[in-house]
N, C-alpha and C positions, 0 to 999 in steps of 0.2 A: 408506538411509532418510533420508529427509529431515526437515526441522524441524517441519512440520505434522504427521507421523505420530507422530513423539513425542511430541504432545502439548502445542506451543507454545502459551502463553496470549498473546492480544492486548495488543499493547506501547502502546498509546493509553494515559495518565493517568488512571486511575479506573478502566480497563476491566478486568473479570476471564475474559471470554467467550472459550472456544476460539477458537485463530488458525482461519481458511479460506484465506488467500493470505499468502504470504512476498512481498516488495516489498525493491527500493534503497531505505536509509535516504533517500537523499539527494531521492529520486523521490517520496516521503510527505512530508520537512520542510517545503518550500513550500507545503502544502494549507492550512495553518492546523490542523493537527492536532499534535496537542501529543504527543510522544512520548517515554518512558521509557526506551530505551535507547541505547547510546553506539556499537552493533554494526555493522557493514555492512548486516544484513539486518532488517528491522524486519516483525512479523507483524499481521497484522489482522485482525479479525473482521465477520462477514458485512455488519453492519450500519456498521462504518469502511468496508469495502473498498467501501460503496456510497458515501459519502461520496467517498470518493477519485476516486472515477470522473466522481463529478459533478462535482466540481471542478477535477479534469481533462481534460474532455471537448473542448472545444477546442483545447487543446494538443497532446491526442493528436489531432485531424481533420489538426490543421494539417501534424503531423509526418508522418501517414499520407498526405497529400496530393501531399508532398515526392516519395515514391516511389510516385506512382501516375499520376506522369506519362508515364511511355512503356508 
């Protein structure tokens, strides 16, 4: 059973909304999203986890680019 079935609330500052996605802490601290715990795995809800994406969206082409070469 993993941490979203349990029941994980959104680790965002202020947030109190059901997690949707578990994420690397380390992969969420760069976004500019301010985050409340100290764990390896940081949860987010619908409305971060879109945030994240945007603000990630590039980084992620560019990595998926890496292996999409042959």
């Amino acid at each position: 059973m993993g941490i979203i079935a349990k029941g994980a609330k959104c680790n965002v500052t202020g947030c109190d909304k059901d997690g949707m996605r578990s994420l690397t802490t380390s992969k969420v601290e760069g976004t500019g999203l301010s985050i409340s715990t100290s764990s390896k795995r940081t949860v987010l809800c619908k409305e971060h986890y879109k945030e994240w994406k945007k603000a990630t969206k590039e980084d992620r082409d560019v990595e998926r680019a890496r292996f999409d070469r042959f």
